[in-house]
C-alpha positions as CSV (number, residue, x, y, z in Angstrom):
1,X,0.0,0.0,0.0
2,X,1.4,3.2,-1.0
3,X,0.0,6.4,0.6
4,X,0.9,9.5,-0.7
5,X,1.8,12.5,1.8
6,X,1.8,15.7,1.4
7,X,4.6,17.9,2.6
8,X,3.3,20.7,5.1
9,X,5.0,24.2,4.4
10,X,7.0,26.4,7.1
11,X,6.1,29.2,8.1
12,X,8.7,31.1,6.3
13,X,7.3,29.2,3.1
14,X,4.0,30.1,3.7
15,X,4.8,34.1,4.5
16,X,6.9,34.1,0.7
17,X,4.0,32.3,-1.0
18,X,1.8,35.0,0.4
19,X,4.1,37.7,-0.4
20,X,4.8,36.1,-3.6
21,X,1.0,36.4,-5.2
22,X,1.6,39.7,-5.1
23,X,0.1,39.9,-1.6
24,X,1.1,42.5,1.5
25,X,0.5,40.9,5.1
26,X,0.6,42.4,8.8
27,X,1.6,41.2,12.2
28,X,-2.5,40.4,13.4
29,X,-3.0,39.2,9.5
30,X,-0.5,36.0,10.0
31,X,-1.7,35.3,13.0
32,X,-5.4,35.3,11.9
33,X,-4.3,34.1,8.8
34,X,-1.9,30.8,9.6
35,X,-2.2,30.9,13.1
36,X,1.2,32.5,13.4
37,X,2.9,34.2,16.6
38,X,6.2,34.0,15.3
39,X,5.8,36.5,11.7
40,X,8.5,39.2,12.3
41,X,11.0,36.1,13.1
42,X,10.0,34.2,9.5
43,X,10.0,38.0,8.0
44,X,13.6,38.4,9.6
45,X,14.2,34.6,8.2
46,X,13.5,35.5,4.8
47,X,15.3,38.9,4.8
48,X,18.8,36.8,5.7
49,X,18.4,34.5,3.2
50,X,18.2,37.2,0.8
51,X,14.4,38.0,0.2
52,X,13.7,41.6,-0.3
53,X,10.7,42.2,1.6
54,X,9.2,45.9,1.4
55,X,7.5,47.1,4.8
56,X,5.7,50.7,5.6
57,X,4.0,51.9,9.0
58,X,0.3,52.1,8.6
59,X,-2.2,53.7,11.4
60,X,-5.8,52.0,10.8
61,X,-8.5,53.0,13.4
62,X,-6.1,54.2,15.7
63,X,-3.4,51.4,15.8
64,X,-0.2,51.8,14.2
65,X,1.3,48.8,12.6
66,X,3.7,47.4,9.8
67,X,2.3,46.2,6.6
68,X,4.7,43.8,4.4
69,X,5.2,43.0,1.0
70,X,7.3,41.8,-2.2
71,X,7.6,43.9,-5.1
72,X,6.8,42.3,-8.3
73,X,8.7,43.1,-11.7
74,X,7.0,44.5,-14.2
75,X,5.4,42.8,-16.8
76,X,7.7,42.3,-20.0
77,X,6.1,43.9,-22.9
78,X,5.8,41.4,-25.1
79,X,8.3,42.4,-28.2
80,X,7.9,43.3,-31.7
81,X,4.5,45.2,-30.3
């Protein structure tokens, strides 16, 4: 009998897969999220391994907090257009 398993991501994985769609993510939105106490350590995590992650201080009703996110390239124009 062969079963087939299915690898479960880290937490760093699933943060970059997030950022990676082109998605920003906070703090309180990891946590709700993936159940996640740990983001600014996986965010730090990703930043030594060489991950450019973009951050800026929001203030939403009253509460200040960091929002993060990968910057996407630009489409390519598709030549000869």
């Amino acid at each position: 009998m062969t079963t087939t398993r299915q690898t479960k991501q880290t937490y760093s994985q699933l943060i970059h897969n997030h950022m990676l769609e082109g998605k920003s993510i906070s703090n309180m939105e990891a946590y709700d999220q993936y159940g996640m106490t740990c983001f600014l350590q996986r965010v730090s995590d990703l930043r030594a391994a060489g991950v450019v992650i973009q951050d800026e201080m929001v203030t939403q009703n009253g509460k200040r907090f960091k929002r993060y996110w990968i910057d996407q390239p630009a489409p390519q124009a598709a030549e000869g257009v």
